[in-house]
Every structure is written in C-alpha cells, then in structure tokens.
C-alpha positions in Angstrom: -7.5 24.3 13.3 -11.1 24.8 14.3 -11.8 28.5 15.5 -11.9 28.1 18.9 -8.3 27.3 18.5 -7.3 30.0 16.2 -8.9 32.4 18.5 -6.7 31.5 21.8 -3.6 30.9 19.7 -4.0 34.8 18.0 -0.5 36.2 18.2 1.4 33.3 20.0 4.3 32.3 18.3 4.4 35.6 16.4 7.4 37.2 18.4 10.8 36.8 18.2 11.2 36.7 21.7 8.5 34.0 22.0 6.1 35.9 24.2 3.1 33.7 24.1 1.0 37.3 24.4 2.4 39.2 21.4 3.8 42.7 23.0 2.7 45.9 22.1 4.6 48.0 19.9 4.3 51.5 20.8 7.3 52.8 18.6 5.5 55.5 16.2 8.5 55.2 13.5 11.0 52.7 12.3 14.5 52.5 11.2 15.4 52.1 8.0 18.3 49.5 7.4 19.3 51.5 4.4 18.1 53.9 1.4 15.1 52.6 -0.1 15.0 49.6 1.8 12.4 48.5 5.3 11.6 45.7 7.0 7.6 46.4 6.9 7.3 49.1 9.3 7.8 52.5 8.8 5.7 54.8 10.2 2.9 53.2 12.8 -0.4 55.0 10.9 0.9 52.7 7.4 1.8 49.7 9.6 2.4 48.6 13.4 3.7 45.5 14.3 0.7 44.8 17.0 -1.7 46.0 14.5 -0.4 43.9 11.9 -1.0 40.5 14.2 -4.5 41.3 15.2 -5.1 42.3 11.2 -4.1 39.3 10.0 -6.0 37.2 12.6 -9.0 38.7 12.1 -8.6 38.0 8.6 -8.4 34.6 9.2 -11.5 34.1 11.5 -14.0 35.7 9.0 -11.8 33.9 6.1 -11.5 37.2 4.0 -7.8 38.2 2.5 -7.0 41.4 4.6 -8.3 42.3 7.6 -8.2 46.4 8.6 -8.2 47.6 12.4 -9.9 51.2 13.1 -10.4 53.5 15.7 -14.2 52.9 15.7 -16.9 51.0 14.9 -18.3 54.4 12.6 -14.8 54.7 11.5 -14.4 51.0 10.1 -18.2 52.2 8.1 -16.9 54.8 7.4 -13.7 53.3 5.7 -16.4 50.7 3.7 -18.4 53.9 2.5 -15.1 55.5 1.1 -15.4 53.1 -2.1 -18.6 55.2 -2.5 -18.6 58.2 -5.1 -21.1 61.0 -5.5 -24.1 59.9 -7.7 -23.5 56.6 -5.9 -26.6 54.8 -4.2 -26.7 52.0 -1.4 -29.6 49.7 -0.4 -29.6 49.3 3.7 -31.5 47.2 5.8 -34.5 49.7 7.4 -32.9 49.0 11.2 -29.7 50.0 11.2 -27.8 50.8 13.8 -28.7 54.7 14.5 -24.6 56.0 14.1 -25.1 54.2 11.1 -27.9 55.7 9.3 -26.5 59.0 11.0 -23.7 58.6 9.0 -25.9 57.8 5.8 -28.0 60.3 6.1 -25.9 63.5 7.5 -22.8 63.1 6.0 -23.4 61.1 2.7 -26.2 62.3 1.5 -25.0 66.0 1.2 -22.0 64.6 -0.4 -24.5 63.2 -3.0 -24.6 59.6 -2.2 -28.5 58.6 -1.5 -29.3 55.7 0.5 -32.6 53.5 0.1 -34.0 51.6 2.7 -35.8 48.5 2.6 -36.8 45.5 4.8 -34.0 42.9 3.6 -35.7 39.9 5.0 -37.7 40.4 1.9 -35.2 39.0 -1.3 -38.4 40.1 -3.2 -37.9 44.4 -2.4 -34.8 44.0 -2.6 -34.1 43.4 -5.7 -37.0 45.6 -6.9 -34.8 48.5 -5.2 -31.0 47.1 -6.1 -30.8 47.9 -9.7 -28.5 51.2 -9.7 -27.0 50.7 -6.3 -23.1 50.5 -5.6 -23.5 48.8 -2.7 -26.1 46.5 -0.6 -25.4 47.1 3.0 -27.3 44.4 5.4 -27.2 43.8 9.3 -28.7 40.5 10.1 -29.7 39.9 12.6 -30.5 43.5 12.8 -30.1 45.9 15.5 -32.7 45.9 17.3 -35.6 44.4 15.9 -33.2 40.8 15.2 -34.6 41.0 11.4 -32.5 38.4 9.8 -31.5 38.7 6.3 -30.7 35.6 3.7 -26.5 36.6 3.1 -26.0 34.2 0.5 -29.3 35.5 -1.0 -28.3 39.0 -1.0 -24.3 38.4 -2.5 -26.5 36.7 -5.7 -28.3 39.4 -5.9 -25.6 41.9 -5.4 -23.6 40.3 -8.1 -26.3 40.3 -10.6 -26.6 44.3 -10.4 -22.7 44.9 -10.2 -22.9 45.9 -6.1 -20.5 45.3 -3.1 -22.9 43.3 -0.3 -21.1 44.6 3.1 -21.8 43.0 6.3 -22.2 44.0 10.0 -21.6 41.2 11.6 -21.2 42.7 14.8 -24.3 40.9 16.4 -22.8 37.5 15.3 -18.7 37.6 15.6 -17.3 35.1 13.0 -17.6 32.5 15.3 -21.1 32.2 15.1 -21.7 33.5 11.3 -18.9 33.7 8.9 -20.8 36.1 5.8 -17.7 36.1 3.5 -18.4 32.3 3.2 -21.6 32.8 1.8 -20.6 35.7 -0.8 -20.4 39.1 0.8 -17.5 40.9 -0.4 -16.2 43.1 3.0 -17.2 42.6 6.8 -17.5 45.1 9.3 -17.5 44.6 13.2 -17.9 47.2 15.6 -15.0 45.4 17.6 -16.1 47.6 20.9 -18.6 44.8 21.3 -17.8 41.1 21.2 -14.7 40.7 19.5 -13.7 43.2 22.7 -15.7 41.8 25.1 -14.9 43.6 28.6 -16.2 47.1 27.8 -12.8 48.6 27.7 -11.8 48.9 24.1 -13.0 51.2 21.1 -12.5 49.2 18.2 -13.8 48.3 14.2 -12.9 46.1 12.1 -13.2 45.5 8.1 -12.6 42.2 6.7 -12.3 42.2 2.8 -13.0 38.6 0.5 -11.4 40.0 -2.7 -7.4 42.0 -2.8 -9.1 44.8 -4.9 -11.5 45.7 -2.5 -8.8 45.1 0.4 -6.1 47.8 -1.7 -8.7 50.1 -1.7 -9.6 50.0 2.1 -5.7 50.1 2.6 -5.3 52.6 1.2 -8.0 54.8 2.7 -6.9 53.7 6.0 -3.9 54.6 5.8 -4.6 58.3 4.1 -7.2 59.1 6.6 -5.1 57.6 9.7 -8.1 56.4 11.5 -6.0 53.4 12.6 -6.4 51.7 16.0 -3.7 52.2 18.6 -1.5 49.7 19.6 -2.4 49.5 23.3 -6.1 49.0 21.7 -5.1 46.1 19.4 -3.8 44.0 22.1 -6.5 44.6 24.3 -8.8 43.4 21.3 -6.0 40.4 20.8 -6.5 39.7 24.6 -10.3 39.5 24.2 -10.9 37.7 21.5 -8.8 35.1 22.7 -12.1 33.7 25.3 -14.6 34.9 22.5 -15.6 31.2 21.8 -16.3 30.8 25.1 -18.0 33.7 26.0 -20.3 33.7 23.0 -21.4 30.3 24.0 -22.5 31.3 27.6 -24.1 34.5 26.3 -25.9 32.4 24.4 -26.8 30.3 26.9 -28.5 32.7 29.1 -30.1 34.2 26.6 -31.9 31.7 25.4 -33.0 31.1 29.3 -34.1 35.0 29.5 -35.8 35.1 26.5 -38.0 32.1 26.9 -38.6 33.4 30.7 -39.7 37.3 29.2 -42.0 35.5 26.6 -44.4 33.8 29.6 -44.2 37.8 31.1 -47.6 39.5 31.2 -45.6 42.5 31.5 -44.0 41.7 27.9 -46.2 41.7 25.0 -43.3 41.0 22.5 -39.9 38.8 22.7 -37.2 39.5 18.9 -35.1 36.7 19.5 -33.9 34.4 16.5 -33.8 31.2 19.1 -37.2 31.6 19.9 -39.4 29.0 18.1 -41.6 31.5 16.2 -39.1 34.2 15.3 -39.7 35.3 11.7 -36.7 34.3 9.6 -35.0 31.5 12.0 -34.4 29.0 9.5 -32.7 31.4 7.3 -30.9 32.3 10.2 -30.3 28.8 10.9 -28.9 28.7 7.5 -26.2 31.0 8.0 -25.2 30.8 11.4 -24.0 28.4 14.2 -26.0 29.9 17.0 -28.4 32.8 18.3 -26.0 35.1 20.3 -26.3 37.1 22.9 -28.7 39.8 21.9 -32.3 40.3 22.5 -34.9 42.9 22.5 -38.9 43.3 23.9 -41.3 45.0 24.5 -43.2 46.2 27.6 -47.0 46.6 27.7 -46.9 50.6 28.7 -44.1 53.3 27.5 -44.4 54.2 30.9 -42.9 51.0 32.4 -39.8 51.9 30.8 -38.0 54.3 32.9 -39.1 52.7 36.1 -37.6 49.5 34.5 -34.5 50.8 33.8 -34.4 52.8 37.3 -34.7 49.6 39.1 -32.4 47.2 37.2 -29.4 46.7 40.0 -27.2 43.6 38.3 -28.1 44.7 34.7 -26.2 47.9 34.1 -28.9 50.7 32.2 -26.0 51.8 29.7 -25.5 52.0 25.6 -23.4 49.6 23.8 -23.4 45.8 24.2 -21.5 42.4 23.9 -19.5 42.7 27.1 -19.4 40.2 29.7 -21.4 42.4 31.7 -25.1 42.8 31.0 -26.7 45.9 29.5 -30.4 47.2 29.4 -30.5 50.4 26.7 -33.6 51.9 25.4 -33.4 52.3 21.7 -35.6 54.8 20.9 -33.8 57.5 23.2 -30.3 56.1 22.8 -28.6 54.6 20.1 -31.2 55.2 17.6 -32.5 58.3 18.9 -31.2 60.0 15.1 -33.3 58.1 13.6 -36.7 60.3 12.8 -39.3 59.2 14.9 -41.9 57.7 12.0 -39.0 55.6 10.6 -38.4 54.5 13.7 -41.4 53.1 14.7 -42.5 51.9 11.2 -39.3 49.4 11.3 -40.4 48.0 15.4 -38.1 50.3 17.1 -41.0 51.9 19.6 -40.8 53.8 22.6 -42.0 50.4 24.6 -39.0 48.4 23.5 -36.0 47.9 25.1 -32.7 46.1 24.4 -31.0 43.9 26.5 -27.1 42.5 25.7 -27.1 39.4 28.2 -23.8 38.9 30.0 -22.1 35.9 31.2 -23.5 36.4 34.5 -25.7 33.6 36.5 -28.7 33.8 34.3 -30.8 33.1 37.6 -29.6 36.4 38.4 -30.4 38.1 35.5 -33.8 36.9 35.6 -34.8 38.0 39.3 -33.4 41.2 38.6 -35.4 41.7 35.0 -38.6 40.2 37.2 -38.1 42.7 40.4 -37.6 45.3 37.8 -40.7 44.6 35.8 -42.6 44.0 38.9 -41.5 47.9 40.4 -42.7 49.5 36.9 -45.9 47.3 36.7 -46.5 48.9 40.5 -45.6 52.4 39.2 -47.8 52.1 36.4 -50.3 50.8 38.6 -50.2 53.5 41.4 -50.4 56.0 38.2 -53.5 54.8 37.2 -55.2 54.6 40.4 -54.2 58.3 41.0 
C-alpha cells in the first residue's frame, strides 16, 4: 500500500470488535491468565494496547523496526540521548531547535557528554568534527533557518566513525522524507506538530532502523515511564490519519506565501527550500518528496516585529507549529530564546526574523492578513522615525 493508504487505514481492523477507529484502552493493568503466563499486556507504562497500534504504525510509515510513543517531543530526545554515556560526544546541526540544545547544553553537558556544533549542510566540517563522536544528530531542513542537510551523506559518514545519525524529522513527517531509507539509524518526531496536526496533542515519537538500537530505547522507555497516554495515542492515531492530505495543502499555500513575501519590500530575506534559489534544494530534492509547510523571513527593521505580530488577526502569534491552523512565532524570543544570543545570530536566527507554520487555511487569506500586518508595522516604523 502507498502511504496515503497506510495512514487512513492506521488501526482499522486491529480490534476484535471491528471498530474501524481502534478504541482507547484506559485499563492501567492486566490480568494474567495464569502464573507466569500474559497475553502482551501487563501493566500500561510496559505496554498498552492503544499505544501498541499507533507504535507499530508509525513504525511502518518511517519504515524502521520499532516505533516508541512519548509524552513529549524533549522526552522522545531525550529517550535518543539515553544511549549516550559520560565521556560521550555528539555532533548537531548549529540550529537546533532551542528545547533541544537546552537539553544538550544544561543537562548533558554537566553529566559529561559535550556536544559540537557545526553547519551540517557542509559534508566537508563535518567530518572534520565527527571523528570521536557517539552520535551525529541532524535536523534538515532545520528549524528555523530551513538549512538542509545531505541524510544519506551523513549515515556514510556516521558509519565510517562508528556513530548513530539520528533524525528530526519533525519538519518533514515520513510522508514527505523517509531518513531511515537513506541510512539514519533512529528517527525522532515531535508528534505535537504534524503527525498531530490540530494543536491538541503532546506527543514524540522515535523510530529505530536496527532491533539493537530499538531494545535499548525499549527499555529506557519503559524504565523511565515517559510513555504517552492512551487518550493521546488515539488522538495522534486520529490525526495522522488526514496527514497526507494536510501536508499537501500546507504545502500548497506555502509555496504561494513564500513566493508572495519574497516580492515584499518589507522582507529582505525568504528560507524556504521551494524557493528557486534556496541553498541546498537539490539535496533536498534528493531526499524528499516535497517542501512542507514551514517557512521563515526576515523583516527590514527589528522594530517591525512586534507591530507585526500585534496585528496578525487570521494567523495566530503563538509557539509551536504544524497544525491546521496557522502560526507566526518569533524565534529569537521564543523557542530559541536558550540559545545564547551570539550563537544565535551567527547561525541566521536574528531578532528581525520570524517563523511562520502555514495552515490549511485559504492562502488568499493568509496573504492579506501577512500584507495588512506588514503594512501596520511599516506605518509604525514610519511614524517612529518621523517623530
């Protein structure tokens, strides 16, 4: 079956009852038919039978072995960065998400695993930096600069130097980029976003290619009890269910907004892989099936921002992203606000720029709300000046 399929048929068929929508199995512990015997359930942190469904489909859509459902998108990181020992080292992408370089930086490194961090569009630094590390640790496209890293370049060079390449492929979902296919060895989703989709689930997700890798996540998962509820696993069931379709109309409009904010005078910069002139597109093109639903810019004065985001009225000023409704958050104050200012900037994340998750709205919508929004900062900005 093609993926759209898989993802609309995810849990029919899977119930004895034959409920098309697999129920949700709040039961916390399970019988036991006899001494030392179960019928794979026993206590709901180990196993749950709603759990189990939406674990084994997402397996199957990024085409890894075992799939793992956590409470969070941090927690399913988190999970990944338990096969991590002190003395250990991992090489990350220089724009990370912020929870995630939070994590690297405040809780691993005092445990005594360092992190390097290095532009992983360039195959060239990173192999100059790899030899040593445990594990190579990529976003692409990145958040929110939309750097996009060569996957199958980084699993041959993760092989040669004995690392684990993990990747977020949040951005992308596994209908649009499949990473275990070109040689990473684990997955991770923040599942909040588009796996989700409606803004109503906390989710992650970790998607192993090898069973050695997969025992060891297992395990940690179910020691640490970080697990997602069952409530939240059919909610995540429901959504991804429409994700085919909903990535391709984010996708749509985004391409339409991001062409429209590139002719902007108020914009002086567009990070968008489909955009002609993107750095890294044919790589990206490589690897991937589409653009998504993401895109970033900047304005031409840091002081545009607030009145921009003050004026938005169908876009929603708000952190997160890949719901169906759109979202305008401003990096540098938000979700990489962690991150130390000099870093920051040095890897595109200024205070001009702003991030935009495009919803499945009317896109003619979208854009007359970005261009009445642009237009009242432009005035403020204006008015400023004059005074």
């Amino acid at each position: 079956m093609r993926l759209e399929t898989k993802f609309v048929q995810a849990g029919n068929r899977r119930d004895a009852t034959g409920a098309v929508s697999f129920p949700v199995h709040r039961a916390t512990t399970y019988a036991h038919p006899a001494l030392g015997q179960s019928k794979g359930f026993d206590y709901t942190r180990t196993q749950n039978p709603t759990r189990k469904v939406l674990e084994e489909a997402v397996a199957e859509f990024e085409g890894g072995v075992r799939g793992f459902a956590f409470s969070s998108g941090m927690a399913a990181v988190h999970a990944v960065c338990s096969l991590l020992a002190p003395g250990d080292r991992v090489v990350a992408s220089d724009d990370l998400y912020g929870g995630t370089y939070r994590l690297f930086e405040q809780i691993l490194r005092p445990l005594g695993i360092q992190c390097t961090y290095v532009n992983t569009s360039d195959l060239t630094a990173v192999s100059a930096v790899l030899p040593g590390a445990r594990m190579l640790f990529v976003e692409t496209p990145t958040n929110p600069t939309m750097k996009i890293t060569d996957i199958a370049g980084c699993a041959k060079l993760a092989r040669e130097h004995g690392a684990w390449l993990v990747v977020d492929n949040t951005f992308m979902t596994p209908y649009l980029q499949r990473p275990l296919e070109l040689g990473a060895d684990l997955v991770v989703h923040s599942a909040t976003k588009y796996l989700g989709g409606h803004n109503d689930v906390l989710a992650g997700i970790v998607v192993a290619r090898h069973e050695a890798l997969a025992e060891r996540i297992g395990f940690w998962q179910n020691s640490v009890g970080a697990v997602l509820s069952p409530d939240d696993a059919w909610l995540l069931l429901r959504g991804m269910k429409t994700l085919a379709l909903r990535m391709e109309r984010h996708e749509q409009n985004t391409r339409r907004i991001a062409e429209w904010l590139a002719g902007h005078p108020a914009v002086t910069r567009v990070y968008y892989p489909g955009l002609a002139d993107h750095p890294g597109r044919e790589v990206h093109e490589r690897q991937a099936t589409g653009y998504g639903g993401m895109i970033s810019f900047e304005v031409r004065d840091e002081a545009m921002i607030e009145p921009v985001l003050a004026s938005v009225r169908v876009i929603t000023f708000a952190e997160s992203l890949g719901g169906v409704e759109s979202l305008l958050t401003y990096p540098a104050r938000q979700t990489h606000f962690d991150i130390p200012r000099e870093i920051r900037e040095a890897a595109g994340v200024t205070d001009r720029l702003l991030r935009m998750s495009v919803g499945i709205e009317h896109p003619d919508d979208l854009i007359r709300d970005l261009d009445q929004a642009l237009a009242a900062a432009e005035a403020v900005v204006s008015a400023g000046l004059r005074d």
